[in-house]
N, C-alpha and C positions, 0 to 999 in steps of 0.2 A: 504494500500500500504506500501511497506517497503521495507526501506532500508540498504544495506548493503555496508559497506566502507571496504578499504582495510584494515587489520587489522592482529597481531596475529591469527596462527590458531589454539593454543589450550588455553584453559582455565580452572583454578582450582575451587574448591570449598571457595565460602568466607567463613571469618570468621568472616565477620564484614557485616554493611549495610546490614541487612535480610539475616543474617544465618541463617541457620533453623535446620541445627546440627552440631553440637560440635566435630568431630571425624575427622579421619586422610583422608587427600585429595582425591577428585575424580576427575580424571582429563581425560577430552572431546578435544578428535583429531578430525578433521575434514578431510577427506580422500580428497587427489589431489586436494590440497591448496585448499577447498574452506573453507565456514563460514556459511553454510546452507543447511540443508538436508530434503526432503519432506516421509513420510513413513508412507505406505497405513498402516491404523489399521482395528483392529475389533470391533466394538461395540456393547453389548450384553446391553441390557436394558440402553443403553448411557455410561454404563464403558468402561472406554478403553482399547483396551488389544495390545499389541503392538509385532511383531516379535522380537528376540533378540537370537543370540548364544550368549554363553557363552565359551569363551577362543576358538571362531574356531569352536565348535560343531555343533552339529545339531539344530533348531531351535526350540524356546520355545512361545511362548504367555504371559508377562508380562503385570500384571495388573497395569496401572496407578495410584497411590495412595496419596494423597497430606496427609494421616495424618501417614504415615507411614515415621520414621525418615531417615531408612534405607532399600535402595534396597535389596533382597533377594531372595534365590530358594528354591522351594520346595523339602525338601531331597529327598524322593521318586524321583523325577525328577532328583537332582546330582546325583542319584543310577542309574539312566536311561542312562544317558549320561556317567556315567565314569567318573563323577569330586570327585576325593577323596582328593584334596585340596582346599579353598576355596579363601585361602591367594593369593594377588597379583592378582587376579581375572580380565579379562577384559569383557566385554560385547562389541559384534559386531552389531551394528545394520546399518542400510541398506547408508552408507556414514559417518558412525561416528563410532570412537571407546571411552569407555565408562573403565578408569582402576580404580578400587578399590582395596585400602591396604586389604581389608576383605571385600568379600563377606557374608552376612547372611546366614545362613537357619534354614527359619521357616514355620511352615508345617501349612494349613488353612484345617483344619478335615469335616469342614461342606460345605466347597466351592460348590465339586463335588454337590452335591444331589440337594444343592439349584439354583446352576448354569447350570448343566447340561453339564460342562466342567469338563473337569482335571483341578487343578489348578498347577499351572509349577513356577509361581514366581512373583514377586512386585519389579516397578520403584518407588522409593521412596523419600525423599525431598533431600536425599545426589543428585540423580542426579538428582532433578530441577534446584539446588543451582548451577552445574557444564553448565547448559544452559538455556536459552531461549526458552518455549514451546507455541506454538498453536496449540490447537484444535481448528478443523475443523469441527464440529459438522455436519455441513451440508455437506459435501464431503468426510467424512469420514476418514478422513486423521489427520497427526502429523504433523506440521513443525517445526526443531529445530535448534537454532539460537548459535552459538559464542557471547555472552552477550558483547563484547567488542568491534562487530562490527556493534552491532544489531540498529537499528534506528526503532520506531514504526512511521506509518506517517497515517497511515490509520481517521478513524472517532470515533470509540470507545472512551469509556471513563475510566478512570483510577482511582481504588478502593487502597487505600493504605494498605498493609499489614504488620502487626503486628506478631509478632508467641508468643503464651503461650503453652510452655512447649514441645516447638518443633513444635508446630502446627500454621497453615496461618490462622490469621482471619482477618476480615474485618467487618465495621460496614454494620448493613444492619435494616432495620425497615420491623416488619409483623402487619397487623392492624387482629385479631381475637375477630370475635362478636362484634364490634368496639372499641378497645381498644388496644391500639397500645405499640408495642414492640421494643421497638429501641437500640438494643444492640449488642452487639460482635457476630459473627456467626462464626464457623470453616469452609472454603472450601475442601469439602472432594468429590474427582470425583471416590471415592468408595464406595459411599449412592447410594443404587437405591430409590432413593425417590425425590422431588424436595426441601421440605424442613423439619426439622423434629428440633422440640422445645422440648427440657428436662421438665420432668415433674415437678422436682425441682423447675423448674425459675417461669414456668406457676405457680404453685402451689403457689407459697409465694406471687405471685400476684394479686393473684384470679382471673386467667384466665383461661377457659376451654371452649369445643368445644360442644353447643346442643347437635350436630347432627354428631354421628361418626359410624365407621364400625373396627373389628379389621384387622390392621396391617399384621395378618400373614402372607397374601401372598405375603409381597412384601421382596424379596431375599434377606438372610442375616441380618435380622431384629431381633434380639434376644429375646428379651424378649414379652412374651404369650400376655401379656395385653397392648399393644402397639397399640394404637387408631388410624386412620386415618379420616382426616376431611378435612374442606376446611378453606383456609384463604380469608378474603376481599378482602385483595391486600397484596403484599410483593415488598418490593421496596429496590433496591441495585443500589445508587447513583442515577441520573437523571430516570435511568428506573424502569418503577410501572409493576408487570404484575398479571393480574387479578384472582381472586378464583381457585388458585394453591392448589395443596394436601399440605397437610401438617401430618406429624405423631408427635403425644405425644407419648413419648417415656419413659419408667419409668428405662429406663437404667443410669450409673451414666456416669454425663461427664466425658469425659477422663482428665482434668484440672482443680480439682474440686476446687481449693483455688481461681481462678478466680471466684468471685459473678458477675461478665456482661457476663457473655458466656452463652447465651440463647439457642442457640441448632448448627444446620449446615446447610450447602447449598449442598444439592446433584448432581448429574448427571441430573438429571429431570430435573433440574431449569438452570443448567449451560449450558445443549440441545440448548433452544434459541440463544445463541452466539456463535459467536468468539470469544476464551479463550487468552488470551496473559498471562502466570504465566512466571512472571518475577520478582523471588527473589533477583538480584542483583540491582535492584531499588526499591525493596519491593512497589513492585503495583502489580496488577492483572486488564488488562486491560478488557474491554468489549463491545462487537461490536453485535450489534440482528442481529440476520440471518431472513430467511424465516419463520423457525418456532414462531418466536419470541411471536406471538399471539394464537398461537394455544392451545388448550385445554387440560387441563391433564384428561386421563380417569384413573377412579379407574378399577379395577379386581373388574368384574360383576358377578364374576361366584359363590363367597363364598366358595372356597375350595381351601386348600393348597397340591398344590401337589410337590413332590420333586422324583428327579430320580436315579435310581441306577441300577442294574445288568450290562451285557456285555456293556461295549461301552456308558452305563449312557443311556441308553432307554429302562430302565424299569421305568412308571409314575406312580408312587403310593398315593392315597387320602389318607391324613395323617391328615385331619380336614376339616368337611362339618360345616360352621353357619348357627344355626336356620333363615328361612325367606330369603331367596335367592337363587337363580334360581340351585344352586348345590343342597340344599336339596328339591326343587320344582320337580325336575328331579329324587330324589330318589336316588340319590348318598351317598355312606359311605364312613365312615373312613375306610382303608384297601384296596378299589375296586382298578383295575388297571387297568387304559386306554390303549387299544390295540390298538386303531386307532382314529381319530378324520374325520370327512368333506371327508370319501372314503379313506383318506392316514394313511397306517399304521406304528406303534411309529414307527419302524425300519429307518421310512423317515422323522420322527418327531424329534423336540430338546426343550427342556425345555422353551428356551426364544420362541419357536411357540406359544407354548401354552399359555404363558404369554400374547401373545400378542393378539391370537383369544379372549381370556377374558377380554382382552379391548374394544373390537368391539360390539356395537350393529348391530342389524340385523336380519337376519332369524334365527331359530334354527339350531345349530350345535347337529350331530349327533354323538354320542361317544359312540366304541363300548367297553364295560365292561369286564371284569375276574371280578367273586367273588366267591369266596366258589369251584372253578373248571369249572364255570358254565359260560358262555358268550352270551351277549345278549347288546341290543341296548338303548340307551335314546338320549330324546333329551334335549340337554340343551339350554335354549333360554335366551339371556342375557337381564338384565334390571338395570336401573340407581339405586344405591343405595345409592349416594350421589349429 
């Protein structure tokens, strides 16, 4: 529950008490006096992607990003719309106006193919720091709050945040093969993973996972040899939740003079809650929704696919792993999914697919392109963790 008092209705960026960047003011109107605004999102594998014009224009889909310092657009996107200055910048979203000295633009090359979206732009900590945000994981939704009128009253509990090097961490403890990790984590709600440990920290500690599968398929995940496994439990404040994914990742932290920055907390894991990121009291609060218990499934299928032609519906096998239901089915690297379950790509989107390969059940039927040739298999998923 929460509440809101009569209060100023615009607010600037601190520069103190949980800054999280350094740079010239963003400053958050609140449209017809109020101090709080509700706005429907989209969530693609639990990213959040948020409506926003840019100075008036037409609207775009920003990605929610906590480890990004500064908000941005994708040039191709300022090219779309006709923004050839980026200076003095305002961002319109649906009861709040959002002005920046300078707008970024920075272009994300691999977004599309891994996503199966255009990628358009990124909310970044310049404007968490300017408000008060919850995610609604469970309703899908944004609510953004005037930090000076903002009162939490609800039941959640409240994680203190630190930043290294720009970045929100929080302590958080992961017990792996039983041997426990109790260190600094980054919250990053642009991980599609739930939790993901640098190989670095693991390594000097002589932690690692028996029993893994790689990494590739999960969006956005860089580097080839990036491991997926399960953790015991992973526990952030009072709440524990149980043999969540976990990725060993052999990428370098983005923070690397920090020695306690063990890895990050993703979308996956943030799912369960109520988000309250609230940098002007540097906490981050948390509240378990429905999901709170439920299960993370790995991608059963063994193959990375990634999209691109007309409209990003063309699915391309761009890596089948030995022993798993993609090479059990006779799938290659190169084949191109024309249809899945009767519905063809034309009516399909990258995060479908994603998400039929979490699913056990019957065999799904997928119809092939290879070599010019087309023809059927059936892929039938199986636990592989």
């Amino acid at each position: 529950m929460l509440c809101l008092c009569c209060a100023p209705h615009s607010t600037t960026l601190a520069q103190s008490r949980g800054a999280a960047v350094r740079q010239a003011a963003v400053i958050a109107r609140f449209q017809n006096g109020g101090n709080a605004v509700e706005i429907a999102a989209d969530f693609i594998d639990h990213l959040l992607f948020v409506p926003v014009r840019v100075n008036q224009g037409q609207p775009s889909l920003f990605e929610l990003d906590t480890t990004a310092s500064a908000s941005s657009i994708d040039p191709a996107r300022a090219a779309e719309l006709g923004l050839t200055r980026l200076s003095s910048a305002q961002m319109n979203l649906s009861g709040l106006d959002i002005s920046f000295a300078q707008l970024a633009s920075v272009p994300q090359a691999e977004f599309g193919a891994r996503f199966g979206r255009p990628y358009q732009g990124t909310l970044g900590n310049d404007f968490l720091s300017a408000v008060v945000a919850r995610i609604d994981y469970a309703r899908q939704t944004m609510q953004l709050y005037d930090p000076t009128a903002y009162k939490y009253a609800g039941h959640g509990k409240s994680l203190r945040v630190t930043f290294v090097d720009g970045l929100p961490v929080v302590k958080a403890k992961a017990i792996v093969e039983g041997q426990s990790i109790d260190a600094d984590f980054i919250v990053n709600t642009a991980l599609a993973a739930p939790v993901l440990i640098f190989d670095h920290y693991a390594g000097a500690r002589r932690i690692s996972l028996r029993k893994s599968i790689s990494a590739a398929s999960m969006p956005l995940l860089q580097a080839e040899n990036d491991a997926l496994g399960r953790l015991d439990r992973f526990q952030l404040g009072p709440y524990s939740v149980e043999a969540s994914l976990v990725v060993f990742s052999k990428q370098a932290p983005p923070a690397a003079s920090d020695s306690k920055l063990a890895g990050e907390i993703g979308a996956e894991m943030l799912r369960r809650f109520g988000v309250v990121i609230d940098y002007s009291r540097q906490q981050i609060l948390l509240d378990p929704n429905s999901e709170f218990n439920s299960e993370d499934f790995e991608d059963m299928s063994g193959l990375t696919v990634v999209a691109g032609g007309a409209n990003l519906k063309q699915f391309m096998i761009t890596d089948v792993r030995p022993s798993t239901p993609g090479a059990e089915a006779g799938l290659r690297k190169g084949d191109v999914i024309e249809g899945i379950d009767g519905d063809p790509a034309a009516e399909l989107s990258l995060p479908d697919i994603h998400r039929l390969f979490r699913l056990l059940g019957p065999p799904h039927p997928l119809v092939i392109t290879r070599n010019g040739k087309t023809f059927t298999v059936n892929l039938r998923m199986h636990r592989l963790l």
